[in-house]
VORORO-540222 format. One record per residue (C-alpha): x, y, z negated; residue in three letters. Coordinates in pm, 1 decimal, padded with zeros to 6 digits, always signed. Each point is the difference from the previous one (the first is absolute). Layout:
<milos>
<milo <X,Y,Z>,"Ala">;
...
</milos>
This chain:
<milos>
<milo <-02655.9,+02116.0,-04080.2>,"Unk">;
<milo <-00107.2,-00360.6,+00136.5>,"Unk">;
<milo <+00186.8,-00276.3,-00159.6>,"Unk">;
<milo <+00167.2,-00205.2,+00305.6>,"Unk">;
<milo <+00045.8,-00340.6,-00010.5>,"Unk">;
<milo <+00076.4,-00232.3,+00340.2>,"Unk">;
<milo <+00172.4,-00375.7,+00122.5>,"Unk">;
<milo <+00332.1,-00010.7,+00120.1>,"Unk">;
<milo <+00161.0,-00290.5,+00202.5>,"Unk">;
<milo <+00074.2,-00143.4,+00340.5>,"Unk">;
<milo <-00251.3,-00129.1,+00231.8>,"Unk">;
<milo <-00269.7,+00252.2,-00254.3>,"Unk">;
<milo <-00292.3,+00024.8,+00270.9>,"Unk">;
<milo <-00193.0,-00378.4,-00120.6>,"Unk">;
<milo <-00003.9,+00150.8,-00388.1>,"Unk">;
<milo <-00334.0,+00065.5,-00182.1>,"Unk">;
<milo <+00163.0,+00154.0,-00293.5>,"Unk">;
<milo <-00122.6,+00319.7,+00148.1>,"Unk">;
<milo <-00386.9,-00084.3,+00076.4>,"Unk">;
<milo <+00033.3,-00200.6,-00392.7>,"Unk">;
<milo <+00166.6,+00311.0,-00187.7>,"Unk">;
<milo <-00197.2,+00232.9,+00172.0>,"Unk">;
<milo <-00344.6,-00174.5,-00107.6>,"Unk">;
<milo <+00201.4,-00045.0,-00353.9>,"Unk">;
<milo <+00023.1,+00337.3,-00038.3>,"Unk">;
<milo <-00380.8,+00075.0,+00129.3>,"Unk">;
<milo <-00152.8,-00235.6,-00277.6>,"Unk">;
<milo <+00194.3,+00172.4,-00246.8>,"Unk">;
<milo <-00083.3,+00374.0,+00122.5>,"Unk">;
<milo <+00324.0,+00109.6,+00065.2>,"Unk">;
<milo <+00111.5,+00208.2,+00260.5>,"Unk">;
<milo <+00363.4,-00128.6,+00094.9>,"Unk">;
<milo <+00120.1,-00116.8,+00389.9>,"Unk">;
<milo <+00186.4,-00356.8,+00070.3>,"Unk">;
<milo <+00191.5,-00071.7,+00330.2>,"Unk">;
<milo <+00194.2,-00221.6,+00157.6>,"Unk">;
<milo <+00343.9,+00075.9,+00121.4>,"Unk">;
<milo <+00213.1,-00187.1,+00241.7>,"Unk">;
<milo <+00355.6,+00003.8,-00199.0>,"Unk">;
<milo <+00247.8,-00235.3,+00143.8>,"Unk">;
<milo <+00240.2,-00182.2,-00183.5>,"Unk">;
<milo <+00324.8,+00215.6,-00095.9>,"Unk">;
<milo <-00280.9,+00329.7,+00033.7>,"Unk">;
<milo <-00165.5,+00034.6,-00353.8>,"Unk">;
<milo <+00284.7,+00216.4,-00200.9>,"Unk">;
<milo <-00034.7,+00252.0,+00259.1>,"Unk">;
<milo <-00387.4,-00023.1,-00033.0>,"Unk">;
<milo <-00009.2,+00080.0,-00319.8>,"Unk">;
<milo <+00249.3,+00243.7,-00025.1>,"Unk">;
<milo <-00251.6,+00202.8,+00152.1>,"Unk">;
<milo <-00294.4,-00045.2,-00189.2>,"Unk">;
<milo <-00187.5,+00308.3,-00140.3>,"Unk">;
<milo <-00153.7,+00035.6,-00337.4>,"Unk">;
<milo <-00306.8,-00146.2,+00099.6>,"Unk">;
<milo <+00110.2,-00300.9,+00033.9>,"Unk">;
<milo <-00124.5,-00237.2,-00280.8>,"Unk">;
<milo <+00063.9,-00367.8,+00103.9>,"Unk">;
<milo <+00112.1,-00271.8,+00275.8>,"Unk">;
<milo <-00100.7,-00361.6,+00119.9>,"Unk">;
<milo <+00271.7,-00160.5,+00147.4>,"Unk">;
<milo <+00027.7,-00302.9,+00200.0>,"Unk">;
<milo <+00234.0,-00199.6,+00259.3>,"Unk">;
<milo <+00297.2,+00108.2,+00030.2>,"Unk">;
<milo <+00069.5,+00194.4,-00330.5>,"Unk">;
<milo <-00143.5,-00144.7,-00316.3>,"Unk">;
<milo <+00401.5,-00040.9,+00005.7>,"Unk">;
<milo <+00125.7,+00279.6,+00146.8>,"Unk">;
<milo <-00183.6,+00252.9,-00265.8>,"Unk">;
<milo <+00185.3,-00171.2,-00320.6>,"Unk">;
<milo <+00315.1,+00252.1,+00012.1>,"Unk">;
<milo <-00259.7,+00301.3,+00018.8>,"Unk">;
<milo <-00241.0,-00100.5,-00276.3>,"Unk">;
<milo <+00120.4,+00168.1,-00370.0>,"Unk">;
<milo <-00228.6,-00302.4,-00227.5>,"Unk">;
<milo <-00123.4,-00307.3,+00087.1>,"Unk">;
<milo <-00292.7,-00187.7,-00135.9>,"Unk">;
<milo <+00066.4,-00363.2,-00149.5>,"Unk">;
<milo <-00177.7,-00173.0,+00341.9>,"Unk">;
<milo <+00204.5,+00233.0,+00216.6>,"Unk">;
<milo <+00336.0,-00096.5,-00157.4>,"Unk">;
<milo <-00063.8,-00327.1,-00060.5>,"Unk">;
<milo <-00086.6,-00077.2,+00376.7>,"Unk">;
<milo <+00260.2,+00274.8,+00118.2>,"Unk">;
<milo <-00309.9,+00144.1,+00228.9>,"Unk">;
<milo <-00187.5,+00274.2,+00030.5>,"Unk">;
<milo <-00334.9,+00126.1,+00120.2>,"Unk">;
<milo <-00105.6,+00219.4,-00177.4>,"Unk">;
<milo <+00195.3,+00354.6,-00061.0>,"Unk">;
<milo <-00171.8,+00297.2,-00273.5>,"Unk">;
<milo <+00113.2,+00303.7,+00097.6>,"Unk">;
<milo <+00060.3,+00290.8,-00308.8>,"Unk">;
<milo <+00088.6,+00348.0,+00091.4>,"Unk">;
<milo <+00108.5,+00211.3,-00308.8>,"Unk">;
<milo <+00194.7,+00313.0,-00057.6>,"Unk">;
<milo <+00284.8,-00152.4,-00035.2>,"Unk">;
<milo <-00027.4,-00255.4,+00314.7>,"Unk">;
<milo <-00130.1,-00313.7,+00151.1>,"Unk">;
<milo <-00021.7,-00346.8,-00163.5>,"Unk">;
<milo <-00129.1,-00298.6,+00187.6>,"Unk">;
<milo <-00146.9,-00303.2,-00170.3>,"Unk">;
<milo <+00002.9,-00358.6,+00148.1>,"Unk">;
<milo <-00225.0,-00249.3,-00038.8>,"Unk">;
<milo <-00110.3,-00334.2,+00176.0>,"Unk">;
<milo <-00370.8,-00097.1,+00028.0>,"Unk">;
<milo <+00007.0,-00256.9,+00210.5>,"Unk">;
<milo <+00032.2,-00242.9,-00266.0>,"Unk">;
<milo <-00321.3,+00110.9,-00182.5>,"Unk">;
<milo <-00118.9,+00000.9,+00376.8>,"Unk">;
<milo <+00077.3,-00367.4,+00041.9>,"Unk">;
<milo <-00121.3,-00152.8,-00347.9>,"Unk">;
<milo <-00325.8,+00209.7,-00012.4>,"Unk">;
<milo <-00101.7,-00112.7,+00389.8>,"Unk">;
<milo <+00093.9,-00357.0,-00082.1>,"Unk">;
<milo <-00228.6,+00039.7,-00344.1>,"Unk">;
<milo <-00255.6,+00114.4,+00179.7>,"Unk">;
<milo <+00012.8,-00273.1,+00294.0>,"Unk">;
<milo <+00007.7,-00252.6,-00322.6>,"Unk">;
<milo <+00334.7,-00084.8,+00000.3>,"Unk">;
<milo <+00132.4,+00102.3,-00367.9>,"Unk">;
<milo <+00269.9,-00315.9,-00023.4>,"Unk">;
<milo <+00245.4,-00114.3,+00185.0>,"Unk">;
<milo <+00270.6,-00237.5,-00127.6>,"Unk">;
<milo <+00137.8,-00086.1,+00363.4>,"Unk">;
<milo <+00080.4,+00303.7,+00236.4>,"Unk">;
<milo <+00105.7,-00030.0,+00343.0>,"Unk">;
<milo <+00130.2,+00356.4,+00115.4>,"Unk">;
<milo <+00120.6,+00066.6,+00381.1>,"Unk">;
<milo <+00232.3,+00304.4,+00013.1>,"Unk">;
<milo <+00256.4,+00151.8,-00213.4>,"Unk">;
<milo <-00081.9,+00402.9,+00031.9>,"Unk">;
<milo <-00088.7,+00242.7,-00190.6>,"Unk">;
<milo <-00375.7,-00119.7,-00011.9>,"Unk">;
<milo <+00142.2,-00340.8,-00069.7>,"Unk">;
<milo <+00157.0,+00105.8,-00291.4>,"Unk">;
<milo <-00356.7,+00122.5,-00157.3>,"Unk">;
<milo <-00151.7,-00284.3,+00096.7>,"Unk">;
<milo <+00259.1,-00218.5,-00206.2>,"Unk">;
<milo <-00077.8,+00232.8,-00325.2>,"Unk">;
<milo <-00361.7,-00053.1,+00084.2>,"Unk">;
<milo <+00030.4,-00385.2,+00011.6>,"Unk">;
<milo <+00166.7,+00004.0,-00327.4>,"Unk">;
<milo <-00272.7,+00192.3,-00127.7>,"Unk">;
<milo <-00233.9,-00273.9,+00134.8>,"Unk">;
<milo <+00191.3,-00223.0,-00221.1>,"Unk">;
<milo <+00237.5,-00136.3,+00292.4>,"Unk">;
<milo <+00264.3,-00293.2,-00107.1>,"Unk">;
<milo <+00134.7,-00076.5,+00315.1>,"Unk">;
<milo <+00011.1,+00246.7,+00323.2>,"Unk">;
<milo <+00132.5,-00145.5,+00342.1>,"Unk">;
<milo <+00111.0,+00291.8,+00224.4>,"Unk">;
<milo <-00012.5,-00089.4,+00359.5>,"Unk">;
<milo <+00206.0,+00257.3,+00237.1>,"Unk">;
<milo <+00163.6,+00028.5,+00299.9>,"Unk">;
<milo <+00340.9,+00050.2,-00129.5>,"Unk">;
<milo <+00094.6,-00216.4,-00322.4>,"Unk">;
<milo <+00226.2,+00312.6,-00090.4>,"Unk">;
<milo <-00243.9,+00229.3,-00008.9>,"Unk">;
<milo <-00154.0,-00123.3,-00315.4>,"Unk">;
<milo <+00282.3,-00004.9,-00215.8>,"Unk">;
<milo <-00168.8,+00347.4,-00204.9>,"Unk">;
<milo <-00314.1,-00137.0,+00022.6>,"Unk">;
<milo <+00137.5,-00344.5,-00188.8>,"Unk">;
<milo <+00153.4,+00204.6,-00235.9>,"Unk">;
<milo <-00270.0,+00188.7,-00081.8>,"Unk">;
<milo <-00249.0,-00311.8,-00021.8>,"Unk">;
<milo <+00326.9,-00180.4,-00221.6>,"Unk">;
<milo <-00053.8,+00336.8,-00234.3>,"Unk">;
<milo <-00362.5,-00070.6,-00067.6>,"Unk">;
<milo <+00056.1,-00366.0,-00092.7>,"Unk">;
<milo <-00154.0,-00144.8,+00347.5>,"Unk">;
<milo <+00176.6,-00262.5,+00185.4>,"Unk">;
<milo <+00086.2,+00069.6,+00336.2>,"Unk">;
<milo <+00058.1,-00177.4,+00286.9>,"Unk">;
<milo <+00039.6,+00178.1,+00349.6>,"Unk">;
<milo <+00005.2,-00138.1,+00391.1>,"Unk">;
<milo <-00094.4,+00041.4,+00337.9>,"Unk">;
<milo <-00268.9,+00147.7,+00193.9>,"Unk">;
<milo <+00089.8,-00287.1,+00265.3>,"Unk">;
<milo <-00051.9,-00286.5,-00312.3>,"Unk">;
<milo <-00384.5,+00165.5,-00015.4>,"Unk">;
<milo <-00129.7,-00377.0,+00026.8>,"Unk">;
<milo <+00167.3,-00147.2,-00270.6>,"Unk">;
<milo <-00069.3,+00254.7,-00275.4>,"Unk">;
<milo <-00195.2,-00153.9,-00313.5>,"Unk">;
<milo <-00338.6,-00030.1,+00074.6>,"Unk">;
<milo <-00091.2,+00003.7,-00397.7>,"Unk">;
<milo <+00044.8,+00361.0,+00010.4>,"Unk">;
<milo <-00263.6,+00215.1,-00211.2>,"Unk">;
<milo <+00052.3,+00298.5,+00257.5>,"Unk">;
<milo <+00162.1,+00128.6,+00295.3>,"Unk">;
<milo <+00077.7,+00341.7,+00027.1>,"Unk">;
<milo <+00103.7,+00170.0,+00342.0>,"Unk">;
<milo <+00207.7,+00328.0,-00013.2>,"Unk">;
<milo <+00081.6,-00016.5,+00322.7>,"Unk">;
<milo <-00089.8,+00310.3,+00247.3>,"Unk">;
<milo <-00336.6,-00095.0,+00172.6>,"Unk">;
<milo <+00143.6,-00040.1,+00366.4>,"Unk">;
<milo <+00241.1,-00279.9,-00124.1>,"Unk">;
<milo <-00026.4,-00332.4,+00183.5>,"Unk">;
<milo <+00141.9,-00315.6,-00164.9>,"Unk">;
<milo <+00214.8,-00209.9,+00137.6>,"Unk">;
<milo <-00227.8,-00314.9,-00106.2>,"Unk">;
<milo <-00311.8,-00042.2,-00226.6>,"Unk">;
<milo <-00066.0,-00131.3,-00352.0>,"Unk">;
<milo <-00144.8,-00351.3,-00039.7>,"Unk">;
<milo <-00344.5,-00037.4,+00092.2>,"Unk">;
<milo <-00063.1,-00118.2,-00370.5>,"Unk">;
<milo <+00155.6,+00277.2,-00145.4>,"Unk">;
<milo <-00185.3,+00271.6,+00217.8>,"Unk">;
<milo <-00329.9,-00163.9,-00092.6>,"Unk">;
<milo <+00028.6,-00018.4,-00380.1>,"Unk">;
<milo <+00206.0,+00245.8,-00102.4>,"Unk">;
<milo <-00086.9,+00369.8,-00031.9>,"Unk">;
<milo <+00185.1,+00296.6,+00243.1>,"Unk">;
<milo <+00043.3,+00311.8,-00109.8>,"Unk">;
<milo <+00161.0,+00185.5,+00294.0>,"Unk">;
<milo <+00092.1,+00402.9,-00080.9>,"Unk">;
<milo <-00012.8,+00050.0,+00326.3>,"Unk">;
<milo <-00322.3,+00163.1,+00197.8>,"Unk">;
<milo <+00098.9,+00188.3,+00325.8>,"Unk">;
<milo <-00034.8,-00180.8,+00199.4>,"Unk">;
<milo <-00192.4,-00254.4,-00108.1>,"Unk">;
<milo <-00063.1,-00302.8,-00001.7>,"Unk">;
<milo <+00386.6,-00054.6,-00037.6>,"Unk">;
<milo <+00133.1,-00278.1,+00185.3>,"Unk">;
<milo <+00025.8,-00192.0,-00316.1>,"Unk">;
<milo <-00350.7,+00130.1,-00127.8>,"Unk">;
<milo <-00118.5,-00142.4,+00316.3>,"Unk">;
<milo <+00104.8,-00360.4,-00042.3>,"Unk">;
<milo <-00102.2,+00016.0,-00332.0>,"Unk">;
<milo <-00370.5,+00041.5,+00093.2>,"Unk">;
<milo <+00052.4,-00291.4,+00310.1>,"Unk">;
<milo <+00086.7,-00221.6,-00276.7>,"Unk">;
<milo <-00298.1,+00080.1,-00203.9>,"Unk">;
<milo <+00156.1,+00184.8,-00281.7>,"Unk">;
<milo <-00054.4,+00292.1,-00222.7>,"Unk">;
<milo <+00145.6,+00326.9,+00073.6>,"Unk">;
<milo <+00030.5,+00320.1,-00151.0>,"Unk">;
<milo <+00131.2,+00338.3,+00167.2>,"Unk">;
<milo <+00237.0,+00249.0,-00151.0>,"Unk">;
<milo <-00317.2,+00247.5,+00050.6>,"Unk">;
<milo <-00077.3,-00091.6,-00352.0>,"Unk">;
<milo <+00406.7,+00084.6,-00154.9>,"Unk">;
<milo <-00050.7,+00307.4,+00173.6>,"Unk">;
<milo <-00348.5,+00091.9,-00136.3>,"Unk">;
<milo <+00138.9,-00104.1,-00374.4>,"Unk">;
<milo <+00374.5,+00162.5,+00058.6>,"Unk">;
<milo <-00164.7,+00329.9,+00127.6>,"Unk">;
<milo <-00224.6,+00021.7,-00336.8>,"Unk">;
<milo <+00292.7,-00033.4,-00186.5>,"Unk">;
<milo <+00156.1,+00271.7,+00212.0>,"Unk">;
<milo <-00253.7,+00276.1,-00095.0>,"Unk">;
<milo <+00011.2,-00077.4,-00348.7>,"Unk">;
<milo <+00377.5,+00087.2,+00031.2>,"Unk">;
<milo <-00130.8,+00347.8,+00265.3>,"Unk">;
<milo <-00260.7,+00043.6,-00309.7>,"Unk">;
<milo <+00159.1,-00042.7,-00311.6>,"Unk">;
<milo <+00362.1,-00088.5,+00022.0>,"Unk">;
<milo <-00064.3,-00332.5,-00130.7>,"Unk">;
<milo <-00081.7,-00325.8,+00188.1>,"Unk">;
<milo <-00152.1,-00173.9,-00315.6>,"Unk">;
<milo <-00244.7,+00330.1,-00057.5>,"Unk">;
<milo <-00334.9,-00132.4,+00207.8>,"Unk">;
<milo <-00165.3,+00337.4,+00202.4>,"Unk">;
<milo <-00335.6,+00119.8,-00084.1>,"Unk">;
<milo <-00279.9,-00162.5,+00167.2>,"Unk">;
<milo <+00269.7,-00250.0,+00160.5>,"Unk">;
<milo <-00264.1,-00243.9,+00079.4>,"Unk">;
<milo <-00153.5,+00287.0,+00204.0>,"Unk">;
<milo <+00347.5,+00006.3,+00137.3>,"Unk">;
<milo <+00030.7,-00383.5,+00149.0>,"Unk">;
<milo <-00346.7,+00074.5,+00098.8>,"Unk">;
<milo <+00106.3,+00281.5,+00249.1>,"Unk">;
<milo <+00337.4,-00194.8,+00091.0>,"Unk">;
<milo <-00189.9,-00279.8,+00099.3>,"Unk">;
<milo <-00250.6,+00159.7,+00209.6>,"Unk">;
<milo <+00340.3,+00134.4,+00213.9>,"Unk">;
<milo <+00111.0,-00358.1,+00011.1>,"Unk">;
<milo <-00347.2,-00139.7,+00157.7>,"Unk">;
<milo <-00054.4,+00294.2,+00220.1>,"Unk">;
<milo <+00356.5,-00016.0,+00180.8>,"Unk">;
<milo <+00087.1,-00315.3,+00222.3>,"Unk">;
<milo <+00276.5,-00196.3,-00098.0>,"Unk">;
<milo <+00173.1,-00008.6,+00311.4>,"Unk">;
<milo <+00268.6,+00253.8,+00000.6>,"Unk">;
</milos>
């Protein structure tokens, strides 16, 4: 019986998680099938209900890293401690079904930032309060983040997301996506959670754009609107091609072995492969 493992979420047909997964599993000689699946919010419980045997594991992105937390039976420290998932480990046994939760897209974050260079970063601006929002606050406290200033469109929206931040000792400090040109333009890094088709109402400061770093999770389609004025102004940007490269390794450690800390065999062979998807396909979605 073929192990099956597959995306779900809502728009699904931009995702690479297939084409990475699949070459994932090729490096490593093992014959198992990924897919993606369209599941719209309010639509996963039923999808799963339904799941056969063969079923080993899930990605999951936009809109139900949330949504999955009542179904999962044991969450990994990352997963609870952002209160996201996006990863799910399927077990079938005699005596039933137990899923596993876990969240890689912290890992996914700090490793692509390490290996753009950026391993510290006392001053994090972050624009959105999602669920990808709230990884990328854990991941800027693992960059050794003091302050974080959460921009968003909706004040209230952030009131988790401060909480969370308050929890890891940062100091937070939240505003306006229409106040874009007055935020602090001593900022170590920006990072962008916000889907790639998002237009801003106004842009950073030219200063800002040009000397401090962008690391935008977005990369269908890109360049983002913000990614975009980013480059006019001269500055350095990095895609969220690279979070998904590092969050998908992560991912088939946890297919693999169960354990996101247990590197595969021949992993480097692994990144190879996954890379060779990422600079075959074109990045606009």
């Amino acid at each position: 019986m073929v192990s099956r493992f597959a995306v779900l979420g809502s728009p699904i047909l931009h995702s690479r998680s297939p084409a990475l997964h699949r070459a994932a599993f090729g490096a490593l000689g093992l014959n198992w099938s990924y897919d993606a699946h369209e599941v719209r919010a309010g639509e996963l419980a039923s999808f799963i209900d339904v799941l056969g045997p063969e079923w080993r594991g899930l990605s999951l992105t936009m809109p139900l890293k949330h949504e999955v937390l009542p179904l999962i039976d044991d969450l990994d420290r990352v997963a609870a401690l952002t209160g996201a998932v996006n990863t799910v480990l399927i077990r079938s046994e005699a005596e039933g079904r137990t899923l596993s939760g876990y969240n890689t897209d912290v890992a996914g974050i700090v490793r692509a930032l390490a290996e753009s260079g950026i391993a510290r970063a006392p001053h994090v601006t972050l624009l959105g309060a999602g669920a990808t929002a709230r990884s990328a606050l854990v991941a800027a406290a693992d960059l050794g983040a003091v302050n974080v200033a959460v921009i968003v469109r909706e004040p209230a929206r952030a009131v988790s997301l401060t909480e969370l931040g308050q929890s890891l000792g940062l100091v937070m400090t939240v505003s306006k996506l229409s106040e874009l040109g007055q935020a602090d333009p001593t900022s170590d890094l920006v990072i962008s959670t916000l889907p790639g088709g998002s237009a801003v109402p106004e842009e950073f400061s030219s200063e800002l754009r040009r000397t401090v770093p962008l690391f935008d999770v977005a990369y269908s389609p890109w360049p983002s609107a913000l990614a975009a004025s980013w480059l006019q102004a001269g500055g350095s940007v990095l895609s969220g091609l690279g979070m998904l490269l590092h969050q998908a390794v992560i991912q088939d450690r946890i297919f693999v072995s169960g354990d996101p800390l247990v590197a595969l065999d021949r992993e480097d062979d692994v990144l190879t492969a996954m890379r060779g998807v990422l600079n075959r396909e074109p990045v606009e979605g």
